[in-house]
C-alpha positions in Angstrom: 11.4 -0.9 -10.7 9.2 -0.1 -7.8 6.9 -2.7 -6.1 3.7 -1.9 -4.1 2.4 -4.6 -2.3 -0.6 -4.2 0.1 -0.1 -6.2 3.1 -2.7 -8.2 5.3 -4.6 -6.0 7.2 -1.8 -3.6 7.2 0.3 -0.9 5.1 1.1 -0.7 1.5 5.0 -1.6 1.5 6.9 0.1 -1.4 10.3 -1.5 -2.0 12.4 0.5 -4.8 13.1 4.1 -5.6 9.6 6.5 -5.2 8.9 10.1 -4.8 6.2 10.9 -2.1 5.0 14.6 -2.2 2.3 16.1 0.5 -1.0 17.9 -0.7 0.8 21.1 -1.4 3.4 19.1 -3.7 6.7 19.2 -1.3 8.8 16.6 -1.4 9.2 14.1 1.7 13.1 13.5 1.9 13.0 9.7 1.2 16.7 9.9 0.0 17.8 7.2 2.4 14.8 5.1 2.2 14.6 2.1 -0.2 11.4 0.8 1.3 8.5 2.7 3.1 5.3 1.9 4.6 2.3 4.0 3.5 -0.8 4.0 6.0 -3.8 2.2 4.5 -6.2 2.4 8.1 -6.2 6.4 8.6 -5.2 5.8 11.9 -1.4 6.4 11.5 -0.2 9.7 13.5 2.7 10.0 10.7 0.4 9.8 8.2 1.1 9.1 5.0 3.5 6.7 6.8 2.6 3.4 8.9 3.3 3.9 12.8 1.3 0.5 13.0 -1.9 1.8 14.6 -3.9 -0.2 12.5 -2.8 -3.2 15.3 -4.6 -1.4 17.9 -7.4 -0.6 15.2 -8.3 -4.3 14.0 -7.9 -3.0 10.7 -8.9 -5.7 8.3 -7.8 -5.4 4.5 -6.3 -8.7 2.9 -5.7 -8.4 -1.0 -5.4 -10.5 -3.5 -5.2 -10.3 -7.5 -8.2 -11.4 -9.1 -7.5 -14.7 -11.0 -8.7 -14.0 -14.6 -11.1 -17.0 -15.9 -11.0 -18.6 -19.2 -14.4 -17.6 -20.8 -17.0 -20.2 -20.6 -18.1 -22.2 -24.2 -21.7 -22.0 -25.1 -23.4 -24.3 -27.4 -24.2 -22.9 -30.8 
């Protein structure tokens, strides 16, 4: 299974087999790779990689799954 996890204020880290193609669908050779950074800020220069520019960037991005709430009783 493959895991996508954004990290604070940084890349999406991908642990686990993927299959990253470019805009005109070629295949970046990820054969050796079990875990990739993607870019999140723009700023990366190996883009769609992480070369960690969004450190120099103050990038700010800090996730976090939305806790689902039990619904609310009315009064009938």
């Amino acid at each position: 299974m493959t895991k996508i996890t954004p990290t604070d204020h940084g890349p999406y880290l991908i642990e686990g087999a993927v299959r990253v193609v470019d805009a005109d669908g070629n295949d970046y050779d990820l054969s050796e790779q079990t875990t990739i950074f993607l870019c999140r800020c723009g700023g990366s220069g190996t883009k769609p990689f992480c070369d960690g520019t969004h450190e120099t960037l103050n990038f700010e991005a800090a996730n976090r799954a939305l806790q689902t709430l039990a619904p609310i009783a009315t009064a009938s």
